[in-house]
C-alpha positions in Angstrom: 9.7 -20.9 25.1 7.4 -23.8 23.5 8.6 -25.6 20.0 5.9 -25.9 17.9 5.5 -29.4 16.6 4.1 -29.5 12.6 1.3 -31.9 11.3 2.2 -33.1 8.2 -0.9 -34.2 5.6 -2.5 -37.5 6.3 -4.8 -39.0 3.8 -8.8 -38.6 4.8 -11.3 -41.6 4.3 -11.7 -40.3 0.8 -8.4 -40.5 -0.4 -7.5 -37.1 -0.1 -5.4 -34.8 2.0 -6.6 -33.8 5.4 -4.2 -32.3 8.1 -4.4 -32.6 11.9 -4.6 -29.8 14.3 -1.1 -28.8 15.5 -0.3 -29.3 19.2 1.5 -27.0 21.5 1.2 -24.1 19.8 0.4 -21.8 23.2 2.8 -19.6 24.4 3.4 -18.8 27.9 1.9 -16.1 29.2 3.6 -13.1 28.1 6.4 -14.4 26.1 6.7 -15.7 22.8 6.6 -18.8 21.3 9.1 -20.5 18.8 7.7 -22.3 16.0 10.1 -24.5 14.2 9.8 -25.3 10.4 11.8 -27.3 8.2 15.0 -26.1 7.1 14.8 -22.9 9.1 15.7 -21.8 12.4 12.9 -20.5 15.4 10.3 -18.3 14.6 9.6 -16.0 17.5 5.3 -15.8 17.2 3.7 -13.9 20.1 0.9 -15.5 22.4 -1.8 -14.0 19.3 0.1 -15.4 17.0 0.2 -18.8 18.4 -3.4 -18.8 19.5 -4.5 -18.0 15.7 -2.4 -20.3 14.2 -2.7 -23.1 15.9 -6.3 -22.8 14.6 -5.5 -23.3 11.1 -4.5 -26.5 12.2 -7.3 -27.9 11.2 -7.8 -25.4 7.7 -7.3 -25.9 4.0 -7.3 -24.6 0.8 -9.7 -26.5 -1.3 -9.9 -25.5 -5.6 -13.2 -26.0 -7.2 -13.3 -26.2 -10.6 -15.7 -24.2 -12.4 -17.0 -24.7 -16.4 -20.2 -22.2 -16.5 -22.2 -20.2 -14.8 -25.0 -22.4 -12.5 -21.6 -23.9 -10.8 -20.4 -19.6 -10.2 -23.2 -19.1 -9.1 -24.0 -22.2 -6.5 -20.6 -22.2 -5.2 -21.3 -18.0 -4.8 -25.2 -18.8 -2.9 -22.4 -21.5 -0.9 -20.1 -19.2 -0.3 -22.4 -16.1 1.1 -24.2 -18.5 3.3 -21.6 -20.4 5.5 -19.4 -16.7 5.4 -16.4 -18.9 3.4 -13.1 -17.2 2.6 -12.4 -17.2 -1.0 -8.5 -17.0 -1.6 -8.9 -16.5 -5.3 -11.1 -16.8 -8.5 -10.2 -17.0 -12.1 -11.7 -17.7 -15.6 -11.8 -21.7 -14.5 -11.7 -21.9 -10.7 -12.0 -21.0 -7.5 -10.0 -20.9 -4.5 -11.7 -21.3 -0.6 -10.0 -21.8 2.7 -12.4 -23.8 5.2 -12.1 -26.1 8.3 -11.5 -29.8 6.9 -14.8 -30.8 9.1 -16.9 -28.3 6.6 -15.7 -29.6 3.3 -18.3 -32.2 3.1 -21.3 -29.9 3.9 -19.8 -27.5 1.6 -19.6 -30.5 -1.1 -23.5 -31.4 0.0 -25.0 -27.9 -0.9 -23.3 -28.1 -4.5 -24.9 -29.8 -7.5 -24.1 -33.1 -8.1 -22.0 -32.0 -11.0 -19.6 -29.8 -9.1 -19.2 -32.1 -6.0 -16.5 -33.8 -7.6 -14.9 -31.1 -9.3 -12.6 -30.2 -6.5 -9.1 -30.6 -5.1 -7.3 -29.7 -2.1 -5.0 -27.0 -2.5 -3.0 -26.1 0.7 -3.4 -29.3 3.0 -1.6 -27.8 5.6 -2.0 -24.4 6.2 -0.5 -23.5 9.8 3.0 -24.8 8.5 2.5 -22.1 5.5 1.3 -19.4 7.8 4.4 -19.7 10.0 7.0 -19.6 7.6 6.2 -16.3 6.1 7.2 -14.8 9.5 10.6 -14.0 9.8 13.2 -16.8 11.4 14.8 -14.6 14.1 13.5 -11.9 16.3 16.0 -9.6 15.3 15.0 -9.7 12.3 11.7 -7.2 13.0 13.3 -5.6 17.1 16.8 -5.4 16.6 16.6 -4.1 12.8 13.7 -1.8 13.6 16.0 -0.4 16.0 18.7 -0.1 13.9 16.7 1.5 11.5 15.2 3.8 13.0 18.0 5.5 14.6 19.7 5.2 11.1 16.6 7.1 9.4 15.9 9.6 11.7 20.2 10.3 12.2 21.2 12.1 9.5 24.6 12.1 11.2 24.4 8.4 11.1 23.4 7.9 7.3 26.4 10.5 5.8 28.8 8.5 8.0 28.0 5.5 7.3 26.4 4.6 3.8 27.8 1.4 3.8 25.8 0.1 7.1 22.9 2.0 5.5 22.9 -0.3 2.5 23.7 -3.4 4.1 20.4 -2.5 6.4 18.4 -2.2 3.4 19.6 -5.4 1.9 18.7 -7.2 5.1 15.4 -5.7 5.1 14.2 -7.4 1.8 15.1 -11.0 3.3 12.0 -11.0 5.2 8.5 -9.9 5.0 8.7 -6.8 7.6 5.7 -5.8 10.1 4.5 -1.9 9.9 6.7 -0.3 12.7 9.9 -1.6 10.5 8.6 -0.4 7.4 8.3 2.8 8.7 11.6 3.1 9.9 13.0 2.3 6.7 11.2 4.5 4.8 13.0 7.0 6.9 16.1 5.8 6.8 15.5 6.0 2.5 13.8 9.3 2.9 17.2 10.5 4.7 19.8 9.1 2.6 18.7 11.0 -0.4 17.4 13.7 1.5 20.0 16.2 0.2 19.5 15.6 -3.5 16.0 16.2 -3.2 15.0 13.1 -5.5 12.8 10.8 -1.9 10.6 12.4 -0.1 8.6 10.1 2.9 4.6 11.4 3.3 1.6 10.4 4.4 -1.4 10.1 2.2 -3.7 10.0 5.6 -4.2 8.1 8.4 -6.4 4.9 8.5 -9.2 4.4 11.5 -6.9 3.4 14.1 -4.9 6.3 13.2 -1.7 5.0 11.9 0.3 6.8 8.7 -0.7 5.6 5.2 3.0 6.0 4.5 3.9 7.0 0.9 7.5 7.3 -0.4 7.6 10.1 -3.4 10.2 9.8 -6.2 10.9 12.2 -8.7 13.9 14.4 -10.0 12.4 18.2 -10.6 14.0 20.2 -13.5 14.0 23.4 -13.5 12.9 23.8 -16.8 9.6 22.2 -17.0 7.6 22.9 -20.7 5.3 25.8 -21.0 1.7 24.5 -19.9 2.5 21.1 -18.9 1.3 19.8 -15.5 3.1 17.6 -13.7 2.3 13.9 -14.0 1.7 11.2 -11.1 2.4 7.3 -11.5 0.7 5.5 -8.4 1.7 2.2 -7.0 -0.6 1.0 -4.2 -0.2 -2.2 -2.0 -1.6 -4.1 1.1 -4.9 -2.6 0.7 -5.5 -6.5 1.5 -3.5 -7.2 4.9 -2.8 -10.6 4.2 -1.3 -10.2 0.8 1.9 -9.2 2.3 3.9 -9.3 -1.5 2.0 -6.4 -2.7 3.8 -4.4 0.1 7.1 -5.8 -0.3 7.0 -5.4 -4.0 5.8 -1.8 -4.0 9.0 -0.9 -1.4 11.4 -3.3 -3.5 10.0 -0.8 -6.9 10.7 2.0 -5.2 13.9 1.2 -3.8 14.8 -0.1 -7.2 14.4 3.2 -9.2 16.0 5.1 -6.0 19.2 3.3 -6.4 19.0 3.3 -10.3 19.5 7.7 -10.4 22.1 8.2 -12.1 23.4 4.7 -13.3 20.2 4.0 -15.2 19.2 6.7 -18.1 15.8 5.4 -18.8 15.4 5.4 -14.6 16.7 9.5 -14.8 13.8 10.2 -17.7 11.3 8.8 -15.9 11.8 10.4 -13.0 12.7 13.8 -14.8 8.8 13.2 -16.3 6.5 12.0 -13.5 6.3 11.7 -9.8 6.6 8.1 -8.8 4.1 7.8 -5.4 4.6 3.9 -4.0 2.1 3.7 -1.3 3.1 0.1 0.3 0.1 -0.1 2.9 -2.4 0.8 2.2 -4.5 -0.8 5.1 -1.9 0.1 8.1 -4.7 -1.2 10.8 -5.1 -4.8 9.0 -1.6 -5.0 8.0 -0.4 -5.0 11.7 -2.9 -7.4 12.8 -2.0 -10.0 10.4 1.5 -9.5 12.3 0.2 -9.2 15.6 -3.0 -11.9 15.8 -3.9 -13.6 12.8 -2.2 -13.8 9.7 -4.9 -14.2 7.3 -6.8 -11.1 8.2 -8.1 -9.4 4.8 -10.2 -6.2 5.5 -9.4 -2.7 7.7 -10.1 -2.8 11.4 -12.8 0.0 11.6 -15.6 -1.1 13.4 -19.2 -2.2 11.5 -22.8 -2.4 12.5 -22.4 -5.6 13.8 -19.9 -5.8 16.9 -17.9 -8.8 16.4 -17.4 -8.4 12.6 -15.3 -5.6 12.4 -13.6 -4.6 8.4 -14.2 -3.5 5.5 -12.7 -4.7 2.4 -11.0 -1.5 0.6 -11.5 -2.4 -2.7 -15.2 -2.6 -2.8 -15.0 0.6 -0.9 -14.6 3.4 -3.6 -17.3 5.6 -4.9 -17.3 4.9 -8.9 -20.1 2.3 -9.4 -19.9 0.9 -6.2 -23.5 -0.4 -6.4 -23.2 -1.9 -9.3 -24.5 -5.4 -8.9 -25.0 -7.4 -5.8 -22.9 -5.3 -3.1 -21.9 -7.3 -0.3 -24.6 -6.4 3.0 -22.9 -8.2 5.5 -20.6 -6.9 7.8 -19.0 -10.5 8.1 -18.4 -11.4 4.6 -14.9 -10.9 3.8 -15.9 -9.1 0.7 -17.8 -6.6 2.8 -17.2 -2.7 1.6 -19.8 -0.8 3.8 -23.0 0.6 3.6 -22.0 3.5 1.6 -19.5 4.5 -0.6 -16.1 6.1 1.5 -17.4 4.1 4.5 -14.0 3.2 4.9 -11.5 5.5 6.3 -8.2 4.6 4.4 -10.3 5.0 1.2 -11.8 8.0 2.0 -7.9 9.5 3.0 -6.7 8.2 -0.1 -9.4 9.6 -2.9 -8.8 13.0 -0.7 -5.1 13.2 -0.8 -5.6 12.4 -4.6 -7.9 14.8 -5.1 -5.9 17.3 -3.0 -3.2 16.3 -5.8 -5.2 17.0 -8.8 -6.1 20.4 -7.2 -2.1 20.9 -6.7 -1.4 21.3 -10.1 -0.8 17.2 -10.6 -2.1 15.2 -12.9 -2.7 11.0 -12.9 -1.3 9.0 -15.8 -0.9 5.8 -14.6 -1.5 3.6 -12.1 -0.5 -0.2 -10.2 -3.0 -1.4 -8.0 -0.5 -4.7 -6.3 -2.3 -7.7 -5.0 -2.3 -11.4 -4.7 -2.5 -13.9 -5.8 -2.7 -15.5 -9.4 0.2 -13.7 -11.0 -2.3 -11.8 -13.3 -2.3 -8.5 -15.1 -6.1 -6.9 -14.9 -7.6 -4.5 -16.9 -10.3 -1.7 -16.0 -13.2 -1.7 -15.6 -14.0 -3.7 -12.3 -17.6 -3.3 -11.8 -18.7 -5.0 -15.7 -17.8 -6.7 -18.4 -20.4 -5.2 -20.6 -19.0 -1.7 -20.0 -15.5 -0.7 -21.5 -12.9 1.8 -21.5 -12.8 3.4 -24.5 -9.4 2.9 -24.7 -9.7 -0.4 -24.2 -7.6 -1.8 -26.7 -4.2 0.1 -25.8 -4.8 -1.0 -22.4 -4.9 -4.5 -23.0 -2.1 -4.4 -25.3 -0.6 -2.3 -22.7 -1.2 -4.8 -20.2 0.3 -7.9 -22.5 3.7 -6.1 -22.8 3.5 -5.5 -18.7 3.3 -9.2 -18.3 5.5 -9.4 -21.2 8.4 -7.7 -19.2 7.3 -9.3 -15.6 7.8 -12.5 -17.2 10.8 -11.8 -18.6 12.7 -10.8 -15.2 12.0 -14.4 -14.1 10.7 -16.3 -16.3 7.1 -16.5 -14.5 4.4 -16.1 -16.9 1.6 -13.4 -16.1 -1.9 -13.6 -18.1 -3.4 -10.9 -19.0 -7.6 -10.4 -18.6 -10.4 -7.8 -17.8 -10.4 -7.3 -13.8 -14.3 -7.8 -14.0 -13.9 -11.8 -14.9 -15.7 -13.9 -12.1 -15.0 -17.9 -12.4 -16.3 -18.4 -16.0 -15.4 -16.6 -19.1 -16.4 -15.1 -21.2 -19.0 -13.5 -19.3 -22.7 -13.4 -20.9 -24.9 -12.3 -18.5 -24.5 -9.0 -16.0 -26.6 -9.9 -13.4 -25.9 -13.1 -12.5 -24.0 -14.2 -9.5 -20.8 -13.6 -9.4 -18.3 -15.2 -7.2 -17.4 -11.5 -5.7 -19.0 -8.6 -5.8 -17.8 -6.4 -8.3 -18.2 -2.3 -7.5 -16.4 0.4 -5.8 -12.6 -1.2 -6.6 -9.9 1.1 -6.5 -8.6 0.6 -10.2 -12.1 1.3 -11.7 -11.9 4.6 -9.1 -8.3 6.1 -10.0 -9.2 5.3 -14.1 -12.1 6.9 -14.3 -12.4 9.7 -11.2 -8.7 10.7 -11.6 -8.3 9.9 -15.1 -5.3 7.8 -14.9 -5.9 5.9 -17.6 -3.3 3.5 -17.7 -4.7 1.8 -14.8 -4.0 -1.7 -13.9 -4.6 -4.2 -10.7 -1.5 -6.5 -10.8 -2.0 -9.5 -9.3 1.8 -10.8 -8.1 2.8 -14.1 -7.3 1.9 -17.3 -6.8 -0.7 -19.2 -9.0 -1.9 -21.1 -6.0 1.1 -23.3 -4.3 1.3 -20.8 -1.1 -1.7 -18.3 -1.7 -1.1 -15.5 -0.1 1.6 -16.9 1.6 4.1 -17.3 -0.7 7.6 -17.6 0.6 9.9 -14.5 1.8 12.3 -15.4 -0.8 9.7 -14.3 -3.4 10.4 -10.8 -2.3 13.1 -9.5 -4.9 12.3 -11.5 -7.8 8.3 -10.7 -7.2 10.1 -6.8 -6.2 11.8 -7.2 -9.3 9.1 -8.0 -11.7 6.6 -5.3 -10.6 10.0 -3.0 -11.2 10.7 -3.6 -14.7 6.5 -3.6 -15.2 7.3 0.0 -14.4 10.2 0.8 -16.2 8.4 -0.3 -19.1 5.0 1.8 -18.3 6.6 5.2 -17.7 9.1 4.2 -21.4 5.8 3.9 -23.2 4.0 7.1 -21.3 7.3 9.1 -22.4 6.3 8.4 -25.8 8.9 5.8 -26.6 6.2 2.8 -26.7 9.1 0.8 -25.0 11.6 0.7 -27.5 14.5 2.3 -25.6 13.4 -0.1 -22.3 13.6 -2.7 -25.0 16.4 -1.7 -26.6 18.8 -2.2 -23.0 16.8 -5.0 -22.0 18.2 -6.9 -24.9 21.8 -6.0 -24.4 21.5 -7.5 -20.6 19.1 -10.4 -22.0 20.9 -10.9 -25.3 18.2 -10.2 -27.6 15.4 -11.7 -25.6 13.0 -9.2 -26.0 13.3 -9.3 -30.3 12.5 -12.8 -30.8 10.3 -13.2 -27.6 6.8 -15.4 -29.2 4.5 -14.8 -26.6 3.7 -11.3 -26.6 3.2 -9.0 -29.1 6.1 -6.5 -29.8 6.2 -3.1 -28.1 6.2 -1.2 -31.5 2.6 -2.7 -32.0 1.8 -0.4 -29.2 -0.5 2.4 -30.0 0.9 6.1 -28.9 -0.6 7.2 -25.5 -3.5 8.6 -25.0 -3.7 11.0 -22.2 
């Protein structure tokens, strides 16, 4: 076993931050590598692992900041042209991971007026990359393991509940690769087995074939009203492979409401109402190669016209309006969807199984689409800003009491915005260049094919510091703030417009919720409209 030895920033002949490539970062052959960071222990990487990481090396994160649209729309021509990676884009900047050597050719195809307008980010990205993975192998062998012979034992789980919980809380101290997740999923799926409250399914299976695992919440009773269909709330994460916090915090949710039957009486009506379905992966293919070779991998794995760039990016895959304006052509970009709507498997498995649903007698109220990074709450529809629900307004005020309650778990503050704002706001002309295309998202899809119409793309945690790779010990608070975003969404869909969530919430927070001067109350919140 090799240690890794870290760069550490150095400053560049224009004052700013550069970082040098990282040495001995190979592994032998066939074994794995130990990367050491500061304050932790080894991180076991395999040869892959190593190989891709010690290529970032040489990578930052660079924030431009944008005032109007001639900059969105350079920085976009920029952007398609040298095949850069955008990491994020708000109403006043924009996010890009490049090689230090390419920032000045990058700054010489800019106007003069936006060269300057830029600051590094991330200076050193390896040394970010190779904390998120967890310190000890045992941490994603041995616990697999143990997890799996715990979730697929039923002998094992009513013998020993104890171990079964102390599993669990192990697996929430670590971001956890696909074969783990699986196996505890099971083990959830077989600890409550016997009430009948968990059931593990699969939505599909993506191009590789994996499972598009799905845990299924609900309690059923037997006396459901005259006429009424039963009603679906959908959480979705890691439809982007790299944003490994959207598929912790859609198993911490579901945990979180599993554990809360019976001790929580706003959890009990919830799930007495609706089916929760928490699909944490929704890109199984992607997800396991950012755990396997590189890290930063956004799109599927399925194969494209052009050989050696193989993705596409689920959320400009989806049928509704997906040739809006400007769709991504190449096969290389990372923003890429295909050349037709459905071209990618796991979206094509997933509008099925929802549509499969909706034939079943089920019916879509709301819906979480979990992402990062920029710790945003974003409002249909994707593909314009010219065109709007019209229910617009309950959504966004909807949407402020979401971040209302997120930030309220933890005191980090969510904004709240349309999920069709570019760089610049407010938008005032539809076809000019964005700096992503817009159509074919999944939030845009499940609002208006499904009719969910509480629909929402969350985007978690951070606001730039790690990007999408925030620290493991984001997990439960990040868990825990997508949680009570729920709690509060199914309150208001039961009619209550969150006064009873808000009503307990200010016992535990002593009233914080009343005098709160952020947000607007719940009560201002309009009854549903379903």
């Amino acid at each position: 076993m090799l240690p890794v030895s870290h760069s550490s920033p150095t400053p560049g002949h224009d004052g700013k931050h550069i970082t040098k490539p990282l040495p001995n970062l190979q592994a032998p052959p066939g074994d794995g590598c130990f990367a050491l960071t500061p304050h932790s222990g080894p991180r076991l990487l395999v040869p892959q692992q190593a190989t891709t990481l010690q290529s970032y090396g040489d990578q930052l994160v660079i924030r431009f900041n944008i005032s109007d649209a001639q900059h969105e729309a350079a920085l976009r021509s920029v952007i398609d042209r040298m095949l850069l990676d955008v990491w994020d884009f708000t109403d006043n900047h924009v996010d890009i991971r490049l090689p230090s050597r390419r920032v000045r050719y990058v700054t010489r195809a800019l106007p003069a007026s936006l060269r300057e307008r830029h600051s590094v980010l991330i200076p050193d990205l390896a040394r970010l990359a190779i904390a998120t993975y967890p310190l000890y192998k045992s941490s994603f062998d041995t616990d697999a393991m143990r997890l799996h012979a715990l979730g697929t034992d039923s002998q094992s789980t009513s013998d020993a509940p104890h171990r079964n919980q102390d599993v669990i809380d192990v697996f929430f101290q670590n971001y956890q690769p696909y074969s783990v997740l699986l196996a505890w999923m099971r083990l959830v799926d077989s600890m409550f087995r016997g009430r009948g409250f968990v059931k593990m399914i699969s939505i599909g299976k993506s191009y590789e074939g994996r499972d598009i695992p799905a845990l299924r919440v609900g309690m059923r009773p037997e006396e459901i009203a005259p006429g009424r269909r039963r009603e679906i709330l959908l959480v979705t994460g890691g439809a982007h492979a790299r944003e490994w916090i959207s598929t912790s915090s859609a198993s911490y949710a579901a945990w979180s409401f599993i554990r809360s039957i019976d001790k929580d009486p706003l959890v009990n009506r919830i799930l007495e109402r609706f089916d929760l379905v928490f699909v944490p992966v929704l890109n199984p293919d992607g997800y396991e190669y950012t755990w396997e070779v590189d890290r930063l991998w956004r799109k599927s794995r399925q194969r494209t016209k052009m050989p050696y760039c193989r993705g596409l990016d689920l959320d400009h895959s989806f049928s509704y309006q997906w040739d809006s304006a400007e769709h991504q052509t190449d096969p290389c970009s990372e923003s890429y969807g295909g050349d037709e709507p459905f071209q990618a498997v796991e979206a094509a498995q997933f509008a099925q199984w929802a549509k499969n649903e909706t034939r079943n007698g089920f019916k879509f109220v709301g819906y979480l689409d979990l992402h990062s990074y920029s710790q945003q709450v974003l409002v249909p529809y994707s593909f314009s800003c010219t065109v709007q629900p019209p229910n617009i307004e309950t959504l966004e005020e909807v949407a402020m009491n979401l971040a209302k309650h997120m930030r309220l778990s933890n005191g980090e503050v969510y904004s709240v915005t349309s999920a069709c704002e570019g760089a610049v706001s407010p938008p005032t002309d539809q076809a000019r260049s964005r700096t992503e295309a817009r159509g074919g998202s999944a939030v845009d899809y499940v609002y208006h094919e499904l009719g969910a119409h509480y629909s929402y793309q969350l985007k978690l945690r951070d606001t730039g510091s790690y990007g999408f790779l925030v620290p493991s010990t984001n997990i439960v608070p990040t868990g825990e703030e997508v949680f009570q975003a729920m709690k509060y969404l199914g309150d208001y869909l039961l009619g209550n417009n969150g006064h009873e969530l808000a009503l307990g919430d200010a016992l535990v927070l002593n009233g914080a919720l009343a005098q709160d001067p952020l947000y607007e109350s719940e009560a201002t919140a309009k009854k549903p409209r379903r």
